[in-house]
C-alpha positions as CSV (number, residue, x, y, z in Angstrom):
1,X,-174.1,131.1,-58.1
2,X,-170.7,132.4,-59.5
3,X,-168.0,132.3,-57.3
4,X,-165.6,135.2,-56.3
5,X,-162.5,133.2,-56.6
6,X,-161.2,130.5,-58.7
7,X,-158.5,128.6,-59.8
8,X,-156.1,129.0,-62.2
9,X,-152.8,127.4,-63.0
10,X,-150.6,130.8,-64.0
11,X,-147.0,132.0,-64.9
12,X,-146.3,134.0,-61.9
13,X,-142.6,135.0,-62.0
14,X,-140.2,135.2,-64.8
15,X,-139.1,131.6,-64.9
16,X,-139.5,128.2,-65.2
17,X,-142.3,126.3,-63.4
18,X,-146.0,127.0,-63.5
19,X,-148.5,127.9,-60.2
20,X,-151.8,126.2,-58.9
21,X,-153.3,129.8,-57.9
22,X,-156.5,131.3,-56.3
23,X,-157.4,134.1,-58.3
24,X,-160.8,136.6,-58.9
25,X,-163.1,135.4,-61.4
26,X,-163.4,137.6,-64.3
27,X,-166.5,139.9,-64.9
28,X,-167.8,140.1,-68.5
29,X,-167.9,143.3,-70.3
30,X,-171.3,144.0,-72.2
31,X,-169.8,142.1,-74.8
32,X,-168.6,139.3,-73.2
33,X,-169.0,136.0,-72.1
34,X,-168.1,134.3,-68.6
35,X,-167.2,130.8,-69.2
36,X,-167.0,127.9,-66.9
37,X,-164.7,125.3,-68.0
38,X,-165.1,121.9,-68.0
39,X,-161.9,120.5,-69.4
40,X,-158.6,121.9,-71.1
41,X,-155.4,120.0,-73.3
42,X,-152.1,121.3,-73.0
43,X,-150.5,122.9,-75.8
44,X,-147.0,122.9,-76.9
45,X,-147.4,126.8,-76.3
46,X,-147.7,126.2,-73.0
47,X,-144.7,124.0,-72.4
48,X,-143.1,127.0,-73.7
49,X,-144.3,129.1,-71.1
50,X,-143.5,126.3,-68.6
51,X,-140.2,126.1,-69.8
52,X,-140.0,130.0,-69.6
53,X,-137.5,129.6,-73.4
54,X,-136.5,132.1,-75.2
55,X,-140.0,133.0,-77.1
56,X,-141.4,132.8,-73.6
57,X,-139.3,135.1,-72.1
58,X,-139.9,137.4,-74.9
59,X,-143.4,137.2,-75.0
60,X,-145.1,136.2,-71.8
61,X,-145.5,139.3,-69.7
62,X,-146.3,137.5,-65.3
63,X,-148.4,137.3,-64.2
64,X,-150.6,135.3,-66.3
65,X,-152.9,132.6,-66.5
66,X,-152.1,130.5,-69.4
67,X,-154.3,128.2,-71.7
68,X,-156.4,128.2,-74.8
69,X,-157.6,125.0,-75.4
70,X,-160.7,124.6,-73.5
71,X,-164.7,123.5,-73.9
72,X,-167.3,125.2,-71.0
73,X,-170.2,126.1,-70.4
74,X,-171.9,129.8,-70.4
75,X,-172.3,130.7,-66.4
76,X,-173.0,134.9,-66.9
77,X,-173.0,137.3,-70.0
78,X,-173.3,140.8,-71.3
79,X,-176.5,142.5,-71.5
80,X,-175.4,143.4,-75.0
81,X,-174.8,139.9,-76.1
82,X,-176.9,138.2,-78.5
83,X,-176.9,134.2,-79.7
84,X,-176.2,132.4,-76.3
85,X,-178.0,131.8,-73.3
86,X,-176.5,130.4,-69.6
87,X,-175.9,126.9,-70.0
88,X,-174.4,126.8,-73.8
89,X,-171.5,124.5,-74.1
90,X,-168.9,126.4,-76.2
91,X,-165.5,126.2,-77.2
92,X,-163.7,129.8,-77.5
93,X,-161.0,130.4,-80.5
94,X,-158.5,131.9,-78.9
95,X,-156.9,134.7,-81.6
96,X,-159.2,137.7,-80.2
97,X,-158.8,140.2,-83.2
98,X,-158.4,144.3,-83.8
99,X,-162.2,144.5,-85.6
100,X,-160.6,147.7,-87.3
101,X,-158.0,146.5,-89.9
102,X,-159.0,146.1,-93.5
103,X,-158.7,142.4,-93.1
104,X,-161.2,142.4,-90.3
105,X,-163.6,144.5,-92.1
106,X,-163.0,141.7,-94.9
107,X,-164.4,139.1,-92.7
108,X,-161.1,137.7,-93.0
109,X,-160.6,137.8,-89.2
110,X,-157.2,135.2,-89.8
111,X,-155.3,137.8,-91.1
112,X,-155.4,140.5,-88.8
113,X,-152.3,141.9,-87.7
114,X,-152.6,143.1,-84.3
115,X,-153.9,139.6,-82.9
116,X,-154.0,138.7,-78.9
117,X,-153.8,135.3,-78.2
118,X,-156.0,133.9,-75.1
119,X,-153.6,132.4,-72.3
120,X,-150.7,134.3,-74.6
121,X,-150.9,137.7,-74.7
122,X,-154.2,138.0,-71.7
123,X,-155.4,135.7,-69.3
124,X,-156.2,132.2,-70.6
125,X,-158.3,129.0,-70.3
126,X,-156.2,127.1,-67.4
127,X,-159.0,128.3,-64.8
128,X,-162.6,127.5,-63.4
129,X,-163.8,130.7,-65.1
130,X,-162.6,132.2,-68.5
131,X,-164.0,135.9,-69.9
132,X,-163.9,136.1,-73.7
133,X,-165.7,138.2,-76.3
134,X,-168.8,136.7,-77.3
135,X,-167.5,137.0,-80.5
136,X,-164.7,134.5,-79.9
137,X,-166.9,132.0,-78.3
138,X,-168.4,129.2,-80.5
139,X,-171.4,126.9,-80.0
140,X,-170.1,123.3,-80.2
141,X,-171.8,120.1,-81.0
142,X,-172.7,118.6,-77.1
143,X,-173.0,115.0,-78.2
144,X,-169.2,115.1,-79.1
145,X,-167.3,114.1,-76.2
146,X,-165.7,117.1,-74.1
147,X,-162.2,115.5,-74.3
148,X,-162.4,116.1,-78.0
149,X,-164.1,119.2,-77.7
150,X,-161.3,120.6,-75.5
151,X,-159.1,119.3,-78.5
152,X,-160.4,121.4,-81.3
153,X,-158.3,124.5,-81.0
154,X,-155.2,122.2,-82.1
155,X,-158.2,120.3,-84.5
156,X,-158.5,123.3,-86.5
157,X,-154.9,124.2,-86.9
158,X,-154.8,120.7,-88.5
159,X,-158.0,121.2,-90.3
160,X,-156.7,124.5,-91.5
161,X,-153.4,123.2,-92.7
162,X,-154.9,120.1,-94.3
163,X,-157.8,121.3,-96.2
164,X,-155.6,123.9,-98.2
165,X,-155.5,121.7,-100.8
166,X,-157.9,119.3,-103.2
167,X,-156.6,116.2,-101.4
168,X,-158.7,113.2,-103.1
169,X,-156.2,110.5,-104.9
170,X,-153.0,112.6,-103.8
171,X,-150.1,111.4,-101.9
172,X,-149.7,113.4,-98.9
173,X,-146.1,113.5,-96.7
174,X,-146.5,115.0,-93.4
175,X,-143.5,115.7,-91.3
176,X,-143.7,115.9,-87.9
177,X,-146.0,113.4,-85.7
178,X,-147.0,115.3,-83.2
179,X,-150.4,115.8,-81.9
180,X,-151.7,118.1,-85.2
181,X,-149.3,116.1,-87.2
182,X,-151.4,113.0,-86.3
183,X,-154.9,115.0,-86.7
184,X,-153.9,115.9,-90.2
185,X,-153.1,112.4,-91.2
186,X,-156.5,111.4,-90.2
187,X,-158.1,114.2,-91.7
188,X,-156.3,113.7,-94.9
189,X,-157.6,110.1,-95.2
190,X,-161.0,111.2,-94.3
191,X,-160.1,113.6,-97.3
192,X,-159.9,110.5,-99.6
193,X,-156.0,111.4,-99.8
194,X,-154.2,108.1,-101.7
195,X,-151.0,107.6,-99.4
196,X,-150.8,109.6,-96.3
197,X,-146.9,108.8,-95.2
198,X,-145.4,110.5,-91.4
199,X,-142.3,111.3,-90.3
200,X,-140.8,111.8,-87.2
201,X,-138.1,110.3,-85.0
202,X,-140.5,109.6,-81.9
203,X,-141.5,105.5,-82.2
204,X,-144.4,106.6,-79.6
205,X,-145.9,109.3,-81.6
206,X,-145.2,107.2,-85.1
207,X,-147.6,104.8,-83.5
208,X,-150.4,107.5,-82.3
209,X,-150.0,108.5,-86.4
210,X,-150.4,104.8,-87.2
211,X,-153.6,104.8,-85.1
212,X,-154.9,108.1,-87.0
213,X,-154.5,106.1,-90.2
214,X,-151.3,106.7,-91.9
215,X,-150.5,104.7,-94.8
216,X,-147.2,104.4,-93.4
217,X,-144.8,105.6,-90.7
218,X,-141.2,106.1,-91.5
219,X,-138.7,107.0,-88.3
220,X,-135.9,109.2,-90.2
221,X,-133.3,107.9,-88.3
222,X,-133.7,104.8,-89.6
223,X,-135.4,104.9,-92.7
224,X,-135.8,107.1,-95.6
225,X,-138.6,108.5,-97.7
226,X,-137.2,107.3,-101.5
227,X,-137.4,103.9,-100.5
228,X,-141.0,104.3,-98.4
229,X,-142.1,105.3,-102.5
230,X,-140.6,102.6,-103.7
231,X,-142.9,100.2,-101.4
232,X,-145.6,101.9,-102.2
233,X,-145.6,102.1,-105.5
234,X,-145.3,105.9,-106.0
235,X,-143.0,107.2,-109.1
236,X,-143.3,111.2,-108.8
237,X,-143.1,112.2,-105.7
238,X,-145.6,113.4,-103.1
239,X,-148.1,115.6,-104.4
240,X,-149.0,117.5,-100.9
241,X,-146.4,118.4,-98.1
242,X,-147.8,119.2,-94.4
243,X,-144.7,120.5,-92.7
244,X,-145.5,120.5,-88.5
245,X,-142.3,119.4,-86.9
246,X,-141.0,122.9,-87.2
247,X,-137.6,121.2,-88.0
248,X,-135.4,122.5,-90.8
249,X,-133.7,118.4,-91.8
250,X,-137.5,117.7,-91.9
251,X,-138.7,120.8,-94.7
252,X,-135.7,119.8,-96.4
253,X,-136.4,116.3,-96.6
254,X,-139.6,117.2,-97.7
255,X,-138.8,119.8,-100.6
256,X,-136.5,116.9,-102.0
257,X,-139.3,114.1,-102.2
258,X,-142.1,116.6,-104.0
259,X,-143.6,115.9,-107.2
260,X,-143.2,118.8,-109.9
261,X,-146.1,121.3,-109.0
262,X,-146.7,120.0,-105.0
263,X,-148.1,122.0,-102.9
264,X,-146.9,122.3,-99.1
265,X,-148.5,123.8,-96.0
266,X,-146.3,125.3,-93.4
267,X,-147.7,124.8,-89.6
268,X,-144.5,123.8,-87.8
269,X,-142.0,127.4,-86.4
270,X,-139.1,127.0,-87.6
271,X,-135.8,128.5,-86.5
272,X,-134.6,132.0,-87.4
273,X,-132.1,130.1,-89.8
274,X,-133.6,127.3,-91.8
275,X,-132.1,126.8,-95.4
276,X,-133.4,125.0,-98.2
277,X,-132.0,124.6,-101.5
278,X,-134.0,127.1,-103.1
279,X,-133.6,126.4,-106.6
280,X,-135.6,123.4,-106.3
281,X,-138.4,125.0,-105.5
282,X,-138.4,127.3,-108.3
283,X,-137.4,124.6,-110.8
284,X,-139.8,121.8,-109.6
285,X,-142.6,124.7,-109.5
286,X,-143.2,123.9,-105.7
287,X,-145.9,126.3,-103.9
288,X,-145.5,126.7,-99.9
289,X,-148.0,128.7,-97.8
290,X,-147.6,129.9,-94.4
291,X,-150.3,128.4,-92.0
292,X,-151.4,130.2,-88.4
293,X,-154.1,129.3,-86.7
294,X,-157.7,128.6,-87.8
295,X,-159.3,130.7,-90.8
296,X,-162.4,132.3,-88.6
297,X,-164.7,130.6,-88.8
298,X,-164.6,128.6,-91.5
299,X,-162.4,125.9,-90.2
300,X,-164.6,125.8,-86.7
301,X,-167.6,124.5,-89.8
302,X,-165.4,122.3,-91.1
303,X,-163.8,120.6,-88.8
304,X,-167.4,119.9,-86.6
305,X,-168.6,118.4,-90.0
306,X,-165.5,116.2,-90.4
307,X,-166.3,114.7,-86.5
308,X,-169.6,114.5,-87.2
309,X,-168.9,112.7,-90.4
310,X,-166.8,110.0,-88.9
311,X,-163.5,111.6,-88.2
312,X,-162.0,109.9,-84.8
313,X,-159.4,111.9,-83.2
314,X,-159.7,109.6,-79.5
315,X,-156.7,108.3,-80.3
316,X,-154.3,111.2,-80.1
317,X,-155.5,111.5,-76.6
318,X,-153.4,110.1,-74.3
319,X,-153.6,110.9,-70.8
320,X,-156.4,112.5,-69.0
321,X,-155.8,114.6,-65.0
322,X,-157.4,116.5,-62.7
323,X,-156.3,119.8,-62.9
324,X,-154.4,119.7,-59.8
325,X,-152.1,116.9,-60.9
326,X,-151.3,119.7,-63.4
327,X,-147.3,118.9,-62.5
328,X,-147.4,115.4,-63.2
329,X,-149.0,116.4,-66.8
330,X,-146.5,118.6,-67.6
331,X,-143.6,116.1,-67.0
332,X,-145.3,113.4,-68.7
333,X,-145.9,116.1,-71.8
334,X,-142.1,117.7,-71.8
335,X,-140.9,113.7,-72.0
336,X,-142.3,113.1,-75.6
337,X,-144.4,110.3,-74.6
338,X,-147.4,111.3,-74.5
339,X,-150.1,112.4,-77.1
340,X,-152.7,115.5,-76.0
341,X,-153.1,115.7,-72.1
342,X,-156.3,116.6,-70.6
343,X,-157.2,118.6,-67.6
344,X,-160.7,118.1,-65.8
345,X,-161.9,121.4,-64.3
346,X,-165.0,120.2,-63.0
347,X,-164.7,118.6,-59.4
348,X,-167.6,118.7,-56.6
349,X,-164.4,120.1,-53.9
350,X,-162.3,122.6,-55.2
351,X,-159.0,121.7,-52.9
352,X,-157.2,124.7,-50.8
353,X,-154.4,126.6,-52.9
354,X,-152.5,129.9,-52.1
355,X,-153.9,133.0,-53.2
356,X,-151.2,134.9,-54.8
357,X,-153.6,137.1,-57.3
């Protein structure tokens, strides 16, 4: 039995703060899927939103529910749906696409221009119930733990990011130790990668890296990356850059310790002004690519096969909370100490809360 009302942890006015909110459950569209969620992580996106920043405030349109890293189960479809029945545990990836632009038509789904993003641009997955286009929801693998399976939103940013390149016997720099950061490293020694060296300037997320496997950590503040080579042995330079700090010192620092011919992926936003020295990436022959997202859904394949393989990401997952402790998660994640935060949706009394929707 489907409930009228629900939860749902929303942006409700045009400023900082997030609400614990009773609000309808959705109704699926002949093409949809109603999903009940079991757990969610929190996003940097959504400390945005929290925050209410500048990209929030030019983004987010309040009300909203935010969200968009989730796992659930099917509780109601479509009639016109085909592939799932009630009780399917699915994740959901969250760029819902135009299914007009030549890109779509492609199958190259990635690259469409007119993307909405769940929990961004329409509701999101910070509720009991979610509504998504059965297209957009994805049969996951139930004998991986739901924590992890909540995780693989971020997973496949990572996965997307990482695999860009033939990895095996490389040395691989990644800048920025943040959650994907720390997914990538492991990922990247799954990969067979040679060295697999993070930076950062946060001592608790250099040791979450160290835990995914780095070869080394290096806090830039204290250290620097020509003498990490040194120690381990390396003469030319890294071979493969994964920029995901999103931090302009950081790309720089990279570009400057690149082997002739590297090859660097580009997850981390930077600012509207971030310079580099630009001649040494034509004279070195560097390539960088621009990285959003997950390539549908060719990454979702992937990046099952690397868990089911043996890839552990457990230990970039910190700190687990009810949903209604949702404050105390969001403090704990704005501080820095923390790696991903989980929510748990599924409680036998749902607790009073205002209804404002």
């Amino acid at each position: 039995m489907i409930p009228t009302t629900m939860r749902a942890l929303a942006k409700q006015t045009p400023a900082p703060g997030l609400d614990l909110i009773e609000a309808p459950v959705p109704r699926p569209g002949p093409s949809d899927v109603l999903i009940r969620v079991k757990r969610t992580s929190i996003c940097g996106t959504d400390v945005h939103i929290h925050k209410w920043d500048k990209w929030a405030q030019s983004t987010i349109k309040p009300p909203m529910i935010i969200g968009h890293e989730f796992v659930g189960e099917i509780a109601a479809m479509g009639d016109q749906v085909i592939g799932f029945e009630l009780g399917d545990l699915v994740d959901g990836e969250g760029h819902i696409t135009c299914g007009q632009c030549r890109n779509c038509h492609a199958g190259r789904r990635h690259l469409c221009a007119d993307t909405q993003g769940v929990g961004v641009n329409r509701d999101g997955a910070f509720a009991d119930y979610l509504c998504l286009p059965a297209t957009n929801a994805v049969k996951v693998d139930p004998s991986i733990p739901l924590d992890v399976l909540s995780c693989f939103d971020p997973l496949g940013n990572a996965t997307h990011t990482t695999l860009q390149w033939d990895l095996v016997g490389e040395d691989v720099l990644i800048t920025g130790a943040g959650p994907i950061g720390c997914m990538a490293a492991a990922i990247a020694k799954q990969s067979a990668a040679r060295h697999v060296v993070v930076t950062d300037v946060n001592p608790d997320r250099l040791a979450i890296a160290a835990q995914m496997g780095a070869t080394a950590t290096v806090n830039v503040a204290e250290e620097k990356l020509p003498d990490i080579q040194k120690r381990l042995g390396m003469t030319e330079g890294f071979d493969i850059g994964l920029e995901m700090s999103g931090n302009p010192a950081a790309l720089r620092d990279m570009i400057n310790n690149m082997a002739h011919g590297g090859r660097i992926s580009l997850l981390g936003i930077m600012p509207e002004e971030a310079a580099i020295d630009w001649n040494k990436v034509v004279f070195n022959m560097l390539t960088l690519r621009g990285i959003y997202g997950r390539e549908i859904y060719e990454t979702w394949y992937k990046m099952t096969a690397l868990i089911q393989s043996g890839l552990d990401i457990s230990p970039v997952i910190s700190h687990r909370f009810a949903c209604t402790d949702y404050a105390e998660a969001f403090e704990l994640m704005m501080s820095g100490k923390s790696g991903k935060i989980i929510l748990n949706w599924e409680a036998d009394v749902l607790p009073e809360v205002p209804s404002n929707r």
